[in-house]
Steps between C-alpha positions, in 0.01 A plus 500: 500500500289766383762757453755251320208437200441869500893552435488221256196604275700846543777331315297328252298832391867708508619217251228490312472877439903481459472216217233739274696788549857325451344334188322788309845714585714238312252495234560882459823522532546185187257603334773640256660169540283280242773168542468520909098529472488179311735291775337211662597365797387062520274572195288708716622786689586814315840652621360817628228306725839265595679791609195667720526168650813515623470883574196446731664222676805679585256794608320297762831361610658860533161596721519204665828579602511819585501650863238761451239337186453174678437623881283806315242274327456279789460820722219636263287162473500506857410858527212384235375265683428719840271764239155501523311472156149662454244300496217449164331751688752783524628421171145533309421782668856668410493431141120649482645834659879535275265467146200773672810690582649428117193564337430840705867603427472411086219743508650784659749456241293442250373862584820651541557426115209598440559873686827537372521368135278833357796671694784352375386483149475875527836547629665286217272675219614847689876380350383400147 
């Protein structure tokens, strides 16, 4: 049971994801097209939102369908379920050392522009 609602809120975030990006492609490709922007499908629906309809459903149909997608995501959400998350614990303590580490490392660079901008200036003046 667990596995199947994985698969299927899988699907739902694939479409979802698949509508925006179906959508803002038609809208770039018409763009041009000032007659097809204005279409309105039952008074509502623009045509390019109509038609990244119809191209997400026929995408989760094709991956549905197909003999490597489907077996692939159910595969991975059960893979995903045997991983062991950190806990609040592991995570705080993580995020405390990656920005010591980013702040450490922004001043070393800081003072490698610092070293080697008097240098470089005087290389570039050197061709003037």
């Amino acid at each position: 049971m667990e596995v199947s609602r994985g698969v299927t809120l899988t699907y739902i975030g694939i479409a979802i994801l698949g509508f925006v990006l179906f959508s803002k492609s038609f809208e770039w490709m018409w763009r041009s097209f000032e007659a097809l922007q204005q279409q309105v499908w039952f008074g509502i629906l623009p045509l390019t939102s109509a038609l990244a309809i119809v191209a997400t459903a026929i995408l989760i149909y094709w991956m549905k369908n197909h003999e490597q997608i489907d077996p692939f995501i159910h595969e991975t959400i059960v893979e995903m379920r045997k991983v062991t998350w950190p806990g609040w614990k592991d995570t705080q303590k993580a995020t405390i050392e990656v920005s010591v580490f980013t702040i450490i490392l922004g001043f070393f660079l800081w003072g490698c522009d610092q070293v080697w901008r008097p240098v470089t200036d005087y290389i570039l003046t050197l061709g003037l």
